[in-house]
Residue frames as qw, qx, qy, qz and C-alpha x, y, z in Angstrom:
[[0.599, 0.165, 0.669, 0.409, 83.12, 77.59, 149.12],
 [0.431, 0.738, 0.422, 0.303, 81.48, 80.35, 147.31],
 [0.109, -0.966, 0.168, 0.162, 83.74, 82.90, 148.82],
 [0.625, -0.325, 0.612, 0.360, 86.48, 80.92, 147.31],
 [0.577, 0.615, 0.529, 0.089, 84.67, 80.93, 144.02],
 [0.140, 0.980, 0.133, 0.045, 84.54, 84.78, 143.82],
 [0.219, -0.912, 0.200, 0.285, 87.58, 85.16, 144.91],
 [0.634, 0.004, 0.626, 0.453, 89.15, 82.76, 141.97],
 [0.380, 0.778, 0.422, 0.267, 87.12, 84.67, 139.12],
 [0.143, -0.985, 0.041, 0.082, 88.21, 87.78, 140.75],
 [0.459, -0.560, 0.548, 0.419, 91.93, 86.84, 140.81],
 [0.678, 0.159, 0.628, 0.347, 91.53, 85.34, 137.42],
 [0.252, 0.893, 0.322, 0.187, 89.76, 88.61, 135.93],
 [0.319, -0.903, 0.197, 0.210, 92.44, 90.77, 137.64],
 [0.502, -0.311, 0.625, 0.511, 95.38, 88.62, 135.80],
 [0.591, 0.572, 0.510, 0.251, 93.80, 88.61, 132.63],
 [0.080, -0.991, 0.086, -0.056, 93.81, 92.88, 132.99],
 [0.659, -0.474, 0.406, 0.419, 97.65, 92.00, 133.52],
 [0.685, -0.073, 0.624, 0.369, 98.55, 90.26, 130.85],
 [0.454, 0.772, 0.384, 0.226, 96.83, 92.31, 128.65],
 [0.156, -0.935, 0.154, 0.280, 98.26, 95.60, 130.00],
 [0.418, -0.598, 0.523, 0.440, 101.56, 94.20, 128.54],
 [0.703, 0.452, 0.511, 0.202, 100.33, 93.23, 125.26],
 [0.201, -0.335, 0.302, 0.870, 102.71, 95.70, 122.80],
 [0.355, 0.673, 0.159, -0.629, 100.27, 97.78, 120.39],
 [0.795, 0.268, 0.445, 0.315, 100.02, 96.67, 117.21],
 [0.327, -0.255, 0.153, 0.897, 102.42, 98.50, 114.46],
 [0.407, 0.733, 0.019, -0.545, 100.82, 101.83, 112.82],
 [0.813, 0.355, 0.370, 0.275, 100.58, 101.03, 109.02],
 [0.265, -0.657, 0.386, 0.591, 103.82, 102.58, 107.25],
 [0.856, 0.327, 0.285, 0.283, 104.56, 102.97, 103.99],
 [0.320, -0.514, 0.305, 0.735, 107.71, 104.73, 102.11],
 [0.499, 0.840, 0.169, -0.131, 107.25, 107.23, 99.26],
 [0.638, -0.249, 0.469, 0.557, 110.49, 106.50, 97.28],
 [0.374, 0.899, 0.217, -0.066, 111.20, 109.45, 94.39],
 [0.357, -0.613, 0.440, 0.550, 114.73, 109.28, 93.45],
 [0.680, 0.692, 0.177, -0.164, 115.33, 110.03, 89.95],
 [0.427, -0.366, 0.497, 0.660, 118.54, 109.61, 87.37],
 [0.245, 0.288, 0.631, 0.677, 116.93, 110.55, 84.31],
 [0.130, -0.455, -0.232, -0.850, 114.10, 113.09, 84.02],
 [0.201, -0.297, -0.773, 0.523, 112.78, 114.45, 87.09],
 [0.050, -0.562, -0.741, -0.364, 109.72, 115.48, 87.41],
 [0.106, -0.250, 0.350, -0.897, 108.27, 118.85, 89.13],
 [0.575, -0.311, -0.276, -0.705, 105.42, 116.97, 90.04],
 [0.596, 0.029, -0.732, 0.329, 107.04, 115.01, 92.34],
 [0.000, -0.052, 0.687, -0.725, 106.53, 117.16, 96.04],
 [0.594, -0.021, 0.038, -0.803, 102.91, 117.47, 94.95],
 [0.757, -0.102, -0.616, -0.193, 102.80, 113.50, 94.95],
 [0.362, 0.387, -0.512, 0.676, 104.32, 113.63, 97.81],
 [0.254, -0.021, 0.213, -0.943, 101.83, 116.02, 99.38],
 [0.718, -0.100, -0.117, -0.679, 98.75, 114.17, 98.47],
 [0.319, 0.215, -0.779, 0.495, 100.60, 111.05, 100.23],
 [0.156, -0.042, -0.587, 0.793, 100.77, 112.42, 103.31],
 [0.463, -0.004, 0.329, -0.823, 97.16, 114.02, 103.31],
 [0.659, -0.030, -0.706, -0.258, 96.13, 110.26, 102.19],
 [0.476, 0.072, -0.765, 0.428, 98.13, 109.00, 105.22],
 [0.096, 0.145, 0.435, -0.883, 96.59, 111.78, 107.51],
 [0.635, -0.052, -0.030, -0.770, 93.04, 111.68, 106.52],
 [0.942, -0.026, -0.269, -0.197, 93.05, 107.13, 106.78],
 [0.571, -0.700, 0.388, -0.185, 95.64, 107.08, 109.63],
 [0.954, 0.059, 0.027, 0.292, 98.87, 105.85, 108.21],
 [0.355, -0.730, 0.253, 0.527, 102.32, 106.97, 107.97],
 [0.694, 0.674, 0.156, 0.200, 104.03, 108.19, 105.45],
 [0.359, -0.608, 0.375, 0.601, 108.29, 108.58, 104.92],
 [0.625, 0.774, 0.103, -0.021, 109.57, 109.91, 102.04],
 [0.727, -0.392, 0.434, 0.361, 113.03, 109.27, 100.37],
 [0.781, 0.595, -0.188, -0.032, 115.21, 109.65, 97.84],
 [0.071, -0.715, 0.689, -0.092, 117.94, 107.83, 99.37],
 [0.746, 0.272, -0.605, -0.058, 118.24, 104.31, 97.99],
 [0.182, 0.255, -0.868, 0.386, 120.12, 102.82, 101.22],
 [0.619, -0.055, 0.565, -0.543, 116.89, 102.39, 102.83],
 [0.817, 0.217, -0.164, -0.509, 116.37, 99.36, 100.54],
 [0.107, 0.298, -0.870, 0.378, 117.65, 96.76, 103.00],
 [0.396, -0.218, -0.892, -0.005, 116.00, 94.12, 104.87],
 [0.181, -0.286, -0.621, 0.707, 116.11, 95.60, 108.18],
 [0.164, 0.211, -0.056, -0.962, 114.54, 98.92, 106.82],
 [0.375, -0.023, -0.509, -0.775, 111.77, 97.62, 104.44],
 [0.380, -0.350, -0.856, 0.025, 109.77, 95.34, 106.98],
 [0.128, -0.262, -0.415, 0.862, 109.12, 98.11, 108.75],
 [0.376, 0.252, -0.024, -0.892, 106.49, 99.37, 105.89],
 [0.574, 0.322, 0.646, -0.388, 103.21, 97.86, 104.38],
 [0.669, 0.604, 0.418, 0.109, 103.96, 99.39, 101.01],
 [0.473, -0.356, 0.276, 0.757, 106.39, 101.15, 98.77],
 [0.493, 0.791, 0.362, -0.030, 105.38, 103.72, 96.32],
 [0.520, -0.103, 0.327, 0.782, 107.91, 104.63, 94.00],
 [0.024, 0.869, 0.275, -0.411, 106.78, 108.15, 93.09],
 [0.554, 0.819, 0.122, 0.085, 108.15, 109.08, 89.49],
 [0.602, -0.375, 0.558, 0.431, 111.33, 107.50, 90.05],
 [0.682, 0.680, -0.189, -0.193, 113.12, 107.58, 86.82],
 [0.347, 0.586, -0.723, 0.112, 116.82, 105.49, 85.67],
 [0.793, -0.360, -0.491, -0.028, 118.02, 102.98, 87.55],
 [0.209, -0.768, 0.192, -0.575, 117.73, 103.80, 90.54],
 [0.531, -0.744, 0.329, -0.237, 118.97, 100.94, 92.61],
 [0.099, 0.631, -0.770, 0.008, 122.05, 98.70, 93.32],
 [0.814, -0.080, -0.507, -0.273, 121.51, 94.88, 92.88],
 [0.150, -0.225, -0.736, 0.621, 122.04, 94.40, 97.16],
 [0.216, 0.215, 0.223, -0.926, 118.99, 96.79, 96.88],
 [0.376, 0.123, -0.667, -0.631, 117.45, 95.16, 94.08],
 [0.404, -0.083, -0.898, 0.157, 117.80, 91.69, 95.88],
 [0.000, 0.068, 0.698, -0.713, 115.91, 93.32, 99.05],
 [0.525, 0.209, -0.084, -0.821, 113.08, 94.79, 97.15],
 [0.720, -0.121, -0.577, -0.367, 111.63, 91.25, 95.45],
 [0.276, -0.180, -0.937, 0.120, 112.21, 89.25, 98.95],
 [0.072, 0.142, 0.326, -0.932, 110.65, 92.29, 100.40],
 [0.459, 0.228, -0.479, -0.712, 107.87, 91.84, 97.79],
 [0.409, 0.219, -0.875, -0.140, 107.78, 88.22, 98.21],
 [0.194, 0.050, -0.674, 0.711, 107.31, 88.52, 101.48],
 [0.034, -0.489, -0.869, -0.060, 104.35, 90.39, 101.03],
 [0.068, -0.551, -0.157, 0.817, 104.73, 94.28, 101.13],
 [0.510, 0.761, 0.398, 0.041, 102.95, 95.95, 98.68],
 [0.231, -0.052, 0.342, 0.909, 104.20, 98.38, 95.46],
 [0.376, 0.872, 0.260, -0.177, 102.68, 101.20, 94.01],
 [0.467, 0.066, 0.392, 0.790, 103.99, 103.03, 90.83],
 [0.303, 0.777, 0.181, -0.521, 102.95, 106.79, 90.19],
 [0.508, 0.839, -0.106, -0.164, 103.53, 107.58, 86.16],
 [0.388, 0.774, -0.495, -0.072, 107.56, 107.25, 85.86],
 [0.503, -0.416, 0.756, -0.047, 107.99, 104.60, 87.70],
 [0.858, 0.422, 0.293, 0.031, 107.26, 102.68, 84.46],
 [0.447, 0.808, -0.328, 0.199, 110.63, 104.69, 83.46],
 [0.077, -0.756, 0.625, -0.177, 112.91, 103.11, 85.59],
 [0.666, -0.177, 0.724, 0.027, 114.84, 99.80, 86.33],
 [0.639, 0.554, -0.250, -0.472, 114.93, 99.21, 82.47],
 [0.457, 0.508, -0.719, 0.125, 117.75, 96.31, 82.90],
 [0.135, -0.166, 0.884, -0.415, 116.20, 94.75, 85.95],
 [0.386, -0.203, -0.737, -0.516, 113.39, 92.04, 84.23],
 [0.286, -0.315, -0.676, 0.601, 112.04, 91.64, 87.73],
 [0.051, -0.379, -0.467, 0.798, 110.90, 94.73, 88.04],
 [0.414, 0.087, -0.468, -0.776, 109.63, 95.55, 84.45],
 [0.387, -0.363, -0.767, -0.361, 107.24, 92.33, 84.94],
 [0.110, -0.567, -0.584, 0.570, 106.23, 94.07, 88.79],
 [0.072, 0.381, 0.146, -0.910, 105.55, 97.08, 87.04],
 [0.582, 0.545, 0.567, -0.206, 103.85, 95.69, 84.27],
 [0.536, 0.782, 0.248, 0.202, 104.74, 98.01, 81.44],
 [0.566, -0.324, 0.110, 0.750, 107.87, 100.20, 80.65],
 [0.469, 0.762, 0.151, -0.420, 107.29, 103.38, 78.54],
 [0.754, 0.372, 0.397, 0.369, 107.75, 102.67, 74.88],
 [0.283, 0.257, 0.134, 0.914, 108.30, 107.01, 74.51],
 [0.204, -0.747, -0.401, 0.490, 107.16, 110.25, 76.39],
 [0.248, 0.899, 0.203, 0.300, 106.70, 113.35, 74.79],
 [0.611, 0.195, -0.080, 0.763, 109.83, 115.62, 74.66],
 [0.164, -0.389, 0.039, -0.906, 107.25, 118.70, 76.28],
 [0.171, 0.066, 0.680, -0.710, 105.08, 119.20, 78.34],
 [0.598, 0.093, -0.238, -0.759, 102.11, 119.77, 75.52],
 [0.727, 0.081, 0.620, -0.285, 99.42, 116.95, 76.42],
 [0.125, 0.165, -0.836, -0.508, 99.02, 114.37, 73.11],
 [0.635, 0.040, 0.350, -0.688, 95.74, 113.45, 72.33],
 [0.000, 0.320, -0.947, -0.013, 94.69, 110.04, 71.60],
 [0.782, -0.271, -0.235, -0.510, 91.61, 107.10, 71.37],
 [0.196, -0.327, 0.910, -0.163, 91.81, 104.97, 73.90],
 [0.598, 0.256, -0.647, -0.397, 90.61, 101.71, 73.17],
 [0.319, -0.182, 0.826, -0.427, 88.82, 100.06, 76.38],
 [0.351, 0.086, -0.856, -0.369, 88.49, 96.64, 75.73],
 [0.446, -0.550, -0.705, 0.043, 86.10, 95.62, 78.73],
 [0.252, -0.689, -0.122, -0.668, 83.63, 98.29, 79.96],
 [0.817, -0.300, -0.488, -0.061, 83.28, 95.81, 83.05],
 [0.618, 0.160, -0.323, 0.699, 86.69, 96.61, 84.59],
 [0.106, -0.918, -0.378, 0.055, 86.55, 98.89, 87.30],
 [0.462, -0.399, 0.228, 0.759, 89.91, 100.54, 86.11],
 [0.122, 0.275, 0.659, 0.689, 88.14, 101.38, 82.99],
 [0.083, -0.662, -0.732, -0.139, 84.92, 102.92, 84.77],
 [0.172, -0.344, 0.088, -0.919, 83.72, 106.17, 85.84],
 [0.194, 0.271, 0.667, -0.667, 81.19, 106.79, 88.46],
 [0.626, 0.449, 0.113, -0.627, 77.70, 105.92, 86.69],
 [0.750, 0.244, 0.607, 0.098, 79.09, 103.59, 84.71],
 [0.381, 0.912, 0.096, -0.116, 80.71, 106.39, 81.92],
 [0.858, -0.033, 0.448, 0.250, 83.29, 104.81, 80.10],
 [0.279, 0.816, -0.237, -0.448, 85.36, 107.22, 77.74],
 [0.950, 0.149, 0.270, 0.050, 86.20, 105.90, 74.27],
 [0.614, 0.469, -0.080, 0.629, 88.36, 108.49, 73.65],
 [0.478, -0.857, 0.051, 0.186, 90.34, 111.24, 76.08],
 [0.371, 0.851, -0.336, 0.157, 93.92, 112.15, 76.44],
 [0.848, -0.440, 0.044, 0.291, 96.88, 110.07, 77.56],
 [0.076, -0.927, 0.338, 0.143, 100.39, 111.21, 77.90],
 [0.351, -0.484, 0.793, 0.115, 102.84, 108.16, 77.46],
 [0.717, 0.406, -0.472, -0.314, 103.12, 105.60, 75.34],
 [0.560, -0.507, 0.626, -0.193, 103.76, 101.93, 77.30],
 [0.626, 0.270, -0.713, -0.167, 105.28, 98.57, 75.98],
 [0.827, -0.397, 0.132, -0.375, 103.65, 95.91, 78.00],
 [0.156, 0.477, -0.849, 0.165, 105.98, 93.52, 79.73],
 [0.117, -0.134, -0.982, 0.055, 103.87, 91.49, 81.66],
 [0.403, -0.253, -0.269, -0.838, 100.00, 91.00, 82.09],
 [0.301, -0.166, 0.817, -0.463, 98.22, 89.46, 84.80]]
């Protein structure tokens, strides 16, 4: 009886070790860096790009990079954790593309926006209330514009510095017209 035992546990411990073996790896996290542009394109674009990828490579994710619109399809966008539209300007996709991006969204993939992506999709309300803000006007140069900013709650950690050094004034470049606020 107790060789019967051992040899049940043993057979049982041996299938387990099966079944796992065949378990499929879970997917590496993906995300697309999306940087097509129809209106002003930025040179700072490969250098987002670049710090990406040594994001991706130093916290062990992937990272594609596009400026080809067609990847904005069902099939294609489940495939990544997050989209980071990378100083996209105009509009930059077709409403079959559009449509993929919110269920895609919906769904639960994340968005990032670097700087211009508040310039683009002006005509698709959707996206102005994902991005939050649209610029109201950008400086016609390159010359920085100085400015007060005006931070209503110290508290915020979008608003903090390390130590707790909170600037009441600094320099910002754009000018935004809030669409939506959370």
């Amino acid at each position: 009886m107790l060789l019967k035992l051992k040899f049940t546990c043993v057979l049982l411990i041996g299938l387990s070790f099966l079944l796992y073996s065949f378990k499929k790896p879970a997917p590496a996290t993906r995300i697309l860096v999306f940087s097509k542009t129809l209106g002003w394109h930025h040179s700072c674009i490969p250098f987002g790009i670049a710090a990406i990828q040594k994001l991706g490579k130093e916290n062990g994710f992937e990272v594609d990079t596009t400026t080809n619109a067609d990847g904005f399809n069902d099939d294609n966008l489940k495939k990544y954790q997050a989209v980071v539209f990378n100083c996209t300007t105009g509009n930059v996709l077709n409403a079959i593309q559009q449509a993929a991006f919110e269920r895609y969204i919906q769904a639960g993939g994340g968005y990032a926006g670097v700087h211009s992506a508040a310039d683009t999709e002006y005509d698709w309300p959707w996206y102005g209330k994902l991005v939050g803000a649209y610029f109201s006007s950008h400086p016609n140069n390159s010359n920085i514009r100085k400015a007060t900013i005006d931070v209503t709650d110290r508290t915020n950690p979008i608003t903090g510095l390390p130590g707790g050094n909170v600037p009441t004034n600094g320099t910002i470049i754009n000018q935004f017209t809030v669409v939506y606020m959370f």
